[in-house]
C-alpha positions as CSV (number, residue, x, y, z in Angstrom):
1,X,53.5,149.7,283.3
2,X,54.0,151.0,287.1
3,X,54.5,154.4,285.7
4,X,51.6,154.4,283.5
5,X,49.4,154.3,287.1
6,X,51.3,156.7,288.8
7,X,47.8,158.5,288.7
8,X,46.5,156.2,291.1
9,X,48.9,156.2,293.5
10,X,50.7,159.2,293.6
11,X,52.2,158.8,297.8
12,X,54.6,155.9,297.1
13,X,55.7,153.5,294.8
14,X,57.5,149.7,295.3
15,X,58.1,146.6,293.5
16,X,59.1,143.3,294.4
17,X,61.0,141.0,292.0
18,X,60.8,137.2,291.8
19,X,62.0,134.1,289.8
20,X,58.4,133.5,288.1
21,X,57.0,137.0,288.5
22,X,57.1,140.7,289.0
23,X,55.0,142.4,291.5
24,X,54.6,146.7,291.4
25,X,52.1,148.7,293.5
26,X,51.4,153.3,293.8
27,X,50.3,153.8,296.9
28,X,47.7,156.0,297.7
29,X,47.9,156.7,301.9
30,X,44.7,155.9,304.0
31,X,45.3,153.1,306.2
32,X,48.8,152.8,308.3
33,X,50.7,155.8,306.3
34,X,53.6,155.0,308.4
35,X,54.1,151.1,307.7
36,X,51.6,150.2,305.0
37,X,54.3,150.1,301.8
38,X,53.0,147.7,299.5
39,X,54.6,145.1,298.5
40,X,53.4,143.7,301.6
41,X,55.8,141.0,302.6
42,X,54.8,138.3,305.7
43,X,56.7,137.6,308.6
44,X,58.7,134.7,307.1
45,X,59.6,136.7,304.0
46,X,58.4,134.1,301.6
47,X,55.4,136.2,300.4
48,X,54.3,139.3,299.0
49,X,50.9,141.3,297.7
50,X,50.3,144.0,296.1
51,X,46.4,145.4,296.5
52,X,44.5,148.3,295.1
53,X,41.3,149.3,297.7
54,X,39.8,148.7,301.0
55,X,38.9,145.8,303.4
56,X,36.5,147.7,305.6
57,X,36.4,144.2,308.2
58,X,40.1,143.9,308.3
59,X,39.8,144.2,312.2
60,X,37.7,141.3,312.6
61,X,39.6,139.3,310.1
62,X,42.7,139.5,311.6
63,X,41.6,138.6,315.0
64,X,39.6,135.5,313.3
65,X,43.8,134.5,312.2
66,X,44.5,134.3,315.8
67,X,48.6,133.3,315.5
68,X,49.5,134.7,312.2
69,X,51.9,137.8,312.8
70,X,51.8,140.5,311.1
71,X,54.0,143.4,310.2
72,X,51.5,146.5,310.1
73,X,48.0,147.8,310.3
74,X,47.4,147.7,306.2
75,X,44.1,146.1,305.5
76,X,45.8,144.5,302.8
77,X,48.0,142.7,305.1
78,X,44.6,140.5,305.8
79,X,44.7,139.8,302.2
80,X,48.1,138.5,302.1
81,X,47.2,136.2,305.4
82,X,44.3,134.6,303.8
83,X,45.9,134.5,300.5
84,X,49.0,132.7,301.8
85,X,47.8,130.4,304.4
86,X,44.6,129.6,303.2
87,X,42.3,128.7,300.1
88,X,41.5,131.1,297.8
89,X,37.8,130.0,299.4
90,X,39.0,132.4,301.7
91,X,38.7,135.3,300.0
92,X,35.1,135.4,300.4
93,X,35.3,136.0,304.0
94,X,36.5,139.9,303.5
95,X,34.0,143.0,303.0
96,X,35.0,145.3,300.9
97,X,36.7,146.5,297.6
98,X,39.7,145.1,296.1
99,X,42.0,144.0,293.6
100,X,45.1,141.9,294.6
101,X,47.9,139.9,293.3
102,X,50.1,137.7,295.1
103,X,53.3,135.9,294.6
104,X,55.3,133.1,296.8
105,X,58.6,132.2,297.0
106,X,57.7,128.6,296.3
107,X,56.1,129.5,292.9
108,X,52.5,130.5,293.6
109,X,50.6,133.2,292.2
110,X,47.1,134.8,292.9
111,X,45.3,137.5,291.4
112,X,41.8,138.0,292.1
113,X,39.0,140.8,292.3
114,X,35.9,141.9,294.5
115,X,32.7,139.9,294.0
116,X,30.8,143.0,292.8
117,X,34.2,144.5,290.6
118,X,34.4,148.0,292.4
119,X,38.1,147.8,291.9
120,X,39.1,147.3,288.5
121,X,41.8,144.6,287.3
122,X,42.3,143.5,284.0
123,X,45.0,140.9,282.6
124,X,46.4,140.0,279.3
125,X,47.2,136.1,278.2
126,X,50.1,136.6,275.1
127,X,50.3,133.4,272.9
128,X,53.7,131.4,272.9
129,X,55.9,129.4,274.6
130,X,56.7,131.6,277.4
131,X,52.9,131.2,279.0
132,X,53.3,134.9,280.4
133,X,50.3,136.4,281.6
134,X,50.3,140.1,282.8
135,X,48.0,142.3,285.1
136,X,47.0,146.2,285.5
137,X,44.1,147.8,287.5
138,X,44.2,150.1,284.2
139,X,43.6,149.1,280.4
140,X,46.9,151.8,279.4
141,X,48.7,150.5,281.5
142,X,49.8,147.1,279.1
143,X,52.0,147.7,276.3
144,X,50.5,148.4,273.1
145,X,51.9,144.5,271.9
146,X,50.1,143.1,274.9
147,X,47.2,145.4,274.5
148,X,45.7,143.0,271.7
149,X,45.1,140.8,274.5
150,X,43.5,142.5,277.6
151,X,40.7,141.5,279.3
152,X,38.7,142.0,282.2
153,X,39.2,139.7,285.3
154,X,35.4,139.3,286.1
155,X,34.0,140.3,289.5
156,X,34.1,137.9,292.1
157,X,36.7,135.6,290.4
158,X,40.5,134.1,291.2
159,X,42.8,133.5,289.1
160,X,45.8,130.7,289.8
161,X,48.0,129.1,287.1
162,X,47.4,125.7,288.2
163,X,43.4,126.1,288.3
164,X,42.8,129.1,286.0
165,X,40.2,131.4,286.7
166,X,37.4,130.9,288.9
167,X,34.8,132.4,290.8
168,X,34.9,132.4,294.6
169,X,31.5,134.9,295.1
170,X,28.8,136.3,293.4
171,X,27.9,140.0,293.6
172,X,24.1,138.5,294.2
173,X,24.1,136.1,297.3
174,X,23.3,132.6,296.2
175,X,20.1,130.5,297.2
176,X,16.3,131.2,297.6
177,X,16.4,134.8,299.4
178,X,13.9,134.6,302.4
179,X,11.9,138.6,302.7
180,X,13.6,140.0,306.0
181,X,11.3,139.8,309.1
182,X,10.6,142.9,311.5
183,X,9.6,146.8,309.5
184,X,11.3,146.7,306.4
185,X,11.7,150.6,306.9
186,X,13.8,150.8,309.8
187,X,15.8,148.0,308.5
188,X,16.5,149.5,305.5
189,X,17.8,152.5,307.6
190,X,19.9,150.3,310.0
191,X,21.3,148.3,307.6
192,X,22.6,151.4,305.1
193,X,23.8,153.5,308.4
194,X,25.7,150.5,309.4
195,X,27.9,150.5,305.7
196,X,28.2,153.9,305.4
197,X,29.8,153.9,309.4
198,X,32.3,150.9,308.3
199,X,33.3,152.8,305.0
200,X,34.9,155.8,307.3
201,X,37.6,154.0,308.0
202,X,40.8,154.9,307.8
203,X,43.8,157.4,309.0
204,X,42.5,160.1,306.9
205,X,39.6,162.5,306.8
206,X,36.6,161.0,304.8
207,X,34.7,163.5,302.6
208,X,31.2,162.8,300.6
209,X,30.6,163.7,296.8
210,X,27.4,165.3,297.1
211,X,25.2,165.2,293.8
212,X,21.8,167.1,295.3
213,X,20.5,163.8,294.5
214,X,18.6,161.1,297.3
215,X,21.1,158.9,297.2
216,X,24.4,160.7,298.3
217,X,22.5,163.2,300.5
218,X,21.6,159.8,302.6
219,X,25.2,159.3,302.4
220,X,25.9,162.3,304.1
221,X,23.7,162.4,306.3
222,X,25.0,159.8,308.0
223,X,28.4,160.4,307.3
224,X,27.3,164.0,309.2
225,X,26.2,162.5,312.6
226,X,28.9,160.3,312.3
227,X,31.7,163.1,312.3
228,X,29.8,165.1,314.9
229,X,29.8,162.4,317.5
230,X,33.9,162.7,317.1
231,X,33.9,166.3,317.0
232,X,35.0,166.5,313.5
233,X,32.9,168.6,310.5
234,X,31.7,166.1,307.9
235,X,33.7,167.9,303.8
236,X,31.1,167.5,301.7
237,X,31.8,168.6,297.3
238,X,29.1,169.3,294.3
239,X,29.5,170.4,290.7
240,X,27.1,171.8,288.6
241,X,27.0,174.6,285.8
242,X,25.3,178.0,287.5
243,X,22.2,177.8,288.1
244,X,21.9,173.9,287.8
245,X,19.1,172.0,290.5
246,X,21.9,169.4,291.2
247,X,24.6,172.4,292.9
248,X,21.4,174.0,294.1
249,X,20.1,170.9,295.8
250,X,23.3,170.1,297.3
251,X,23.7,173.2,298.5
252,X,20.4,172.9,300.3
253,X,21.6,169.6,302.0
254,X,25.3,171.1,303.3
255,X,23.2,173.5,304.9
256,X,20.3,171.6,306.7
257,X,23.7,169.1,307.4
258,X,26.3,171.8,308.6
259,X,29.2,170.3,306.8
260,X,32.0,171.8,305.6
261,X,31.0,172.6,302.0
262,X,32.6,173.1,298.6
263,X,31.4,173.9,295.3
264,X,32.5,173.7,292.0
265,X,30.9,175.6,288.6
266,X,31.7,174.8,285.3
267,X,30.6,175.9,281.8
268,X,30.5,174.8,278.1
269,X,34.3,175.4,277.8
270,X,35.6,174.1,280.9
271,X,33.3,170.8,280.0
272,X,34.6,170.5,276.4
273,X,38.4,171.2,277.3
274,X,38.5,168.2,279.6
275,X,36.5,165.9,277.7
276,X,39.6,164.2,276.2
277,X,41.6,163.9,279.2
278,X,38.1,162.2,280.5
279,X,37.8,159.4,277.9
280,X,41.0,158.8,278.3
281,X,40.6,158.3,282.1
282,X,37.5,156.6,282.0
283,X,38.6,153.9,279.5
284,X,35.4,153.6,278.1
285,X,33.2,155.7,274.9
286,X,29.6,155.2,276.1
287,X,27.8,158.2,276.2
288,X,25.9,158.7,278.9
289,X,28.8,157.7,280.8
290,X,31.1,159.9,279.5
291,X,28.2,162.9,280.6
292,X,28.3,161.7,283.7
293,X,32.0,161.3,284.0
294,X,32.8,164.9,282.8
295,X,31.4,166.8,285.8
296,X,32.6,163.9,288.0
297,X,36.6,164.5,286.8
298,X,36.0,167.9,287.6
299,X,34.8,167.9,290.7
300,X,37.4,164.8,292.1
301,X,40.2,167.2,290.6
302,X,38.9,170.2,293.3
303,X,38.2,167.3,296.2
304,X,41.5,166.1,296.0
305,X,42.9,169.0,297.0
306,X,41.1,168.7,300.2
307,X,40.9,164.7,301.2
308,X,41.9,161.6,299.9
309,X,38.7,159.5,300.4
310,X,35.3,160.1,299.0
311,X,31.9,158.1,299.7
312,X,29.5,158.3,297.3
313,X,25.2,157.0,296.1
314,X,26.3,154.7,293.4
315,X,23.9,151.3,293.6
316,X,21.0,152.7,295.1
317,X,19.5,153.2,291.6
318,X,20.1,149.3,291.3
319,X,19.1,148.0,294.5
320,X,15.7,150.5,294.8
321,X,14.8,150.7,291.4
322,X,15.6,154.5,291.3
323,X,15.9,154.2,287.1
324,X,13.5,156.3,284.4
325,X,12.8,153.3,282.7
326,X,12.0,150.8,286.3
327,X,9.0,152.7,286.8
328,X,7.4,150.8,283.6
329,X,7.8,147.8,284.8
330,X,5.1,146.5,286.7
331,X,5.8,142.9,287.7
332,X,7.6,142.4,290.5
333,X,9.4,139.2,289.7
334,X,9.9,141.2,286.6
335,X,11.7,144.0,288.4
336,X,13.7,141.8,290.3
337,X,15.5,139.9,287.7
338,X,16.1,144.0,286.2
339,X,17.6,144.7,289.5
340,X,20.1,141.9,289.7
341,X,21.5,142.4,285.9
342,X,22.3,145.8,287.1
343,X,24.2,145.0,289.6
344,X,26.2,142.1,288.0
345,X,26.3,145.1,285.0
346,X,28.1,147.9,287.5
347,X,31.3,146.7,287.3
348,X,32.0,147.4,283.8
349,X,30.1,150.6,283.6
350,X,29.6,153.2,286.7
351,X,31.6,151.8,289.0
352,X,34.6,151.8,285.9
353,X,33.4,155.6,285.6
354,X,33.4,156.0,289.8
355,X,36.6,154.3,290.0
356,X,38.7,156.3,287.3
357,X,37.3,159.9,287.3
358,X,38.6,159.9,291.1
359,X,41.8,157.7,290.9
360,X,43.0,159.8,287.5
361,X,43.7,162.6,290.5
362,X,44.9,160.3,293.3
363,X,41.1,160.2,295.1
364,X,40.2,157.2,296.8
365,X,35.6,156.4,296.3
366,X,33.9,154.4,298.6
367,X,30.1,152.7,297.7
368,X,28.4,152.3,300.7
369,X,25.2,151.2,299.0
370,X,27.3,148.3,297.2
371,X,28.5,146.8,300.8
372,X,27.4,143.1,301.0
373,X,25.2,143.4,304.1
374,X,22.9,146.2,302.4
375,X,22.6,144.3,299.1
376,X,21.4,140.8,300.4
377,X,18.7,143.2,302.5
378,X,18.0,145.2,299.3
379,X,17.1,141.8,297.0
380,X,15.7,140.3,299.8
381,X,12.9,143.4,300.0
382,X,9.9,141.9,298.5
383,X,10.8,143.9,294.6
384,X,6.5,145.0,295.1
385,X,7.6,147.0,297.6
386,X,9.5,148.6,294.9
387,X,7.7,149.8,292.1
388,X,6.2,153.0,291.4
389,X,3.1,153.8,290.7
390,X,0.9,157.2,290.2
391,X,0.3,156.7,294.0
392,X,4.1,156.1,295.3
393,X,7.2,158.0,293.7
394,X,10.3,155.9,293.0
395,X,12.6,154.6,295.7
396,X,10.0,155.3,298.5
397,X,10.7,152.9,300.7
398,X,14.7,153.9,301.2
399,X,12.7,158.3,301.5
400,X,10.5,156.7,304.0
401,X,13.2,155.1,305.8
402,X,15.4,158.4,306.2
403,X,12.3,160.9,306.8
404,X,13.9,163.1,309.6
405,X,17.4,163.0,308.5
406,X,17.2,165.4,305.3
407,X,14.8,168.3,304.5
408,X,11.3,167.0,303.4
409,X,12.1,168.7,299.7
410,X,15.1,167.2,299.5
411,X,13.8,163.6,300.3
412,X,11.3,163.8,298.0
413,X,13.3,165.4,295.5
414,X,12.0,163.9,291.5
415,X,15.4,162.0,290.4
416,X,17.6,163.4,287.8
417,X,20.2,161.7,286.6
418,X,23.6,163.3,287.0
419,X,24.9,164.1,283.7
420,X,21.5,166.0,283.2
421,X,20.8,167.4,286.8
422,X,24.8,168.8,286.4
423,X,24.1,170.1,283.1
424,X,26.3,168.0,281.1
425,X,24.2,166.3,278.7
426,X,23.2,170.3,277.4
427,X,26.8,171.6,277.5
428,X,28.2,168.3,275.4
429,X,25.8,166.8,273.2
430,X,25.2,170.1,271.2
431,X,28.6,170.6,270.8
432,X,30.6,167.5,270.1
433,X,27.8,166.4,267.6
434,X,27.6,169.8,265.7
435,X,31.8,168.9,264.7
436,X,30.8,165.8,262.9
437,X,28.8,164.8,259.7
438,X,26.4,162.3,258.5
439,X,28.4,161.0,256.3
440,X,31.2,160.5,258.9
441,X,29.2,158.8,260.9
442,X,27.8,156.5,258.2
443,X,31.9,155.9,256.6
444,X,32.8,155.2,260.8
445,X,29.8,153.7,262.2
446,X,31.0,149.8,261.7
447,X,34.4,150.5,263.5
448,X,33.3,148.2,266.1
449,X,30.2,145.5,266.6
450,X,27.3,146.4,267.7
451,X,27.8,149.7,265.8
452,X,28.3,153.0,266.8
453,X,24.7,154.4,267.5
454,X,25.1,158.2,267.4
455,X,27.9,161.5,266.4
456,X,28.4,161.7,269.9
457,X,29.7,158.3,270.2
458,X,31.6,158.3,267.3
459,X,33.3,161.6,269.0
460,X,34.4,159.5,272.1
461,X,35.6,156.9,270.3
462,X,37.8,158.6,268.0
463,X,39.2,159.6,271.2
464,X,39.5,156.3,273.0
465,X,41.0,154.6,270.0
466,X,43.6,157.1,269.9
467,X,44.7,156.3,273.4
468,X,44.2,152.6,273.3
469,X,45.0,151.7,270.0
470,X,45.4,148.0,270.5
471,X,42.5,147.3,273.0
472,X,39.3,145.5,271.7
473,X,36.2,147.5,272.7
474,X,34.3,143.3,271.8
475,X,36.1,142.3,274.5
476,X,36.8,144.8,277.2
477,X,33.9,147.3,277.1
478,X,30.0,147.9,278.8
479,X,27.6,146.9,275.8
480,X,30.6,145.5,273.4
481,X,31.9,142.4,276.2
482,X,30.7,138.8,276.5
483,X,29.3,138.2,279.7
């Protein structure tokens, strides 16, 4: 199983061995390259984690433990802490990404998972008398006679074999949300420059994915003046095919921004060779994710070369009501509750695209607008100052709030979604639907329930049942899993 995720980790490797469990971890280097080999043991020896992301307020947290020792500068190592000495209640005290498992020497075992599910985990529960229970941060990753099995662990939720799984935080804060006092403008710009300046941690260079797009031209924005008051020149990477307004746009932004900048064209061929390599990253046969993913695989494989960490726009579309089809709605309270199901939806469908297209090539993505802080200010914006109308273009509040940090053209860029602005939905659909019939899709369509809508799809899924031949797409995938 370890070597199945090599991918993800491709610095290190360890393993820890135990009477009632088996703990294995790839490391990929940010924080503490010197001392941060995972398993992470405490100072008494008599307890171990293994953890796949990013605590971005470690530093607090480990002050807030006072006398606990600890053995390196990991983030993880907070984890372990909390995890050991404390309730799993605990766990809601840390900001950031995460998946972690953890095993005792007296027999206890934890594995749990962020409240909004940036970092994947998934588990498998194998009838019989053994009661074995296995876990992966990847569905390939599980043998194919456990694969009949696997499951998601849901966002936000602990799992403990004396108390099962439960969930110890929401990806929506809980309660009546009161509207923030003071200018909801410049809040909405203090509160997003505050994530994005806690999201460059670590002890390696931070780069930005850089669409063209509102959202991660914010990004870098900030990221920008953050690098230049250290000296440093913020990396910033696009993708497009030539001549497509996304590399153009980006382009545009590098420039106003003066970062470091790197580009990466692709064309019909380039697109259609990867595409199985991609379904098989991403895990998943949806579509429009797979468009998006395609140019996103590309361009991670080029970043890589150059940094290990990424941050990227995903979640502004859910917390400002950036979407196409949000601009029709005009209730607010209606809006709202749209904008909360998208956020409890990301886990299992762009932030599984975010997370794999990067980690299939050892790249670490960070989602600034997903941080804690800047969603309970999001939800608690009155949703009327949200909607669009002939008058007010979409997302104007979070332009207004950055006017003077990008170029006016930019900031009021129309929105295109990235599998389209990149050219992928042009170079893909055409092609992959022109290699299979109607009556294929008719003798195939009922493979799995709901049914497969189009050729396309059917395409993808031919691939991804190939690879995962024992998962259930019911119960692992987007549209196809219970809630």
């Amino acid at each position: 199983m370890l070597a199945r995720l090599s991918h993800r980790g491709p610095d290190d490797d360890g393993s820890k061995a135990l009477d009632h469990g088996w703990l294995g971890h790839t490391r990929l280097s940010i924080v503490d390259l010197a001392h941060g080999r995972q398993p992470l043991a405490n100072a008494e020896g008599d307890a171990w984690l293994v953890g796949n992301g990013e605590i971005y307020n470690h530093e607090r947290v480990r002050r807030d433990l006072g006398d606990a020792t600890f053995l390196t500068m990991s983030d993880n190592e907070v984890a372990l802490h909390l995890l050991h000495g404390d309730s799993v209640d605990a766990l809601a005290r840390l900001n950031g990404m995460y998946a972690f498992v953890m095993a005792a020497a007296d027999g206890r075992f934890v594995a749990a998972r962020d409240p909004v599910g940036i970092k994947p985990l998934y588990w498998a529960r194998r009838p019989g008398p053994d009661g074995a229970t296995r876990f992966a941060s990847e569905m390939h990753a599980f043998p194919p006679n456990w694969q009949p099995y696997v499951e998601p662990i849901p966002a936000g939720h602990v799992w403990t074999p004396e108390r099962g799984l439960e969930r110890f935080a929401s990806a929506i804060p809980e309660g009546p949300l009161e509207p923030p006092r003071g200018d909801h403008t410049s809040g909405t710009r203090e509160v997003i420059v505050r994530a994005v300046e806690r999201q460059m941690m670590g002890d390696v260079p931070v780069g930005v994915l850089l669409s063209g797009g509102l959202d991660s031209s914010i990004v870098a924005a900030i990221a920008a003046r953050w690098c230049a008051r250290r000296g440093t020149t913020l990396r910033t990477f696009a993708i497009g095919t030539p001549g497509s307004p996304d590399l153009a746009a980006a382009r545009r932004v590098a420039e106003a921004l003066g970062t470091e900048h790197h580009e990466v064209a692709y064309d019909a061929d380039a697109a259609l060779e990867a595409l199985p390599e991609v379904v098989r990253s991403i895990e998943s046969f949806d579509p429009a994710l797979v468009r998006s993913a395609v140019p996103n695989f590309l361009l991670a494989r080029e970043t890589a070369v150059h940094v290990k960490v990424v941050l990227t726009g995903e979640g502004a579309d859910e917390l400002f009501a950036g979407y196409a089809y949000m601009a029709e709605i005009a209730d607010p309270a209606e809006l709202h509750a749209e904008l909360e199901r998208t956020v409890r939806s990301l886990h299992n469908l762009n932030l599984q695209r975010c997370d794999r297209v990067t980690m299939a090539h050892g790249l670490e993505a960070r989602v600034p607008f997903l941080d804690p802080e800047v969603i309970e200010w999001a939800l608690r914006l009155p949703a009327a100052e949200k909607l669009t109308t002939p008058a007010r273009q979409e997302k104007a509040l979070l332009r207004e709030a950055f006017e003077g940090w990008l170029p006016h053209d930019v900031l009021w860029r129309v929105k295109a979604e990235f599998g389209d602005g990149s050219g992928a939905r042009d170079v893909l659909s055409q092609a992959i639907e022109s290699g299979i019939s109607d009556a294929e899709l008719e003798a195939e369509r009922d493979a799995v329930r709901p049914p497969l809508r189009t050729k396309e799809e059917l395409a993808y899924y031919r691939v991804w049942r190939e690879h995962l031949e024992g998962i259930s797409a019911e119960r692992t995938l987007s549209r196809f899993a219970r809630a």
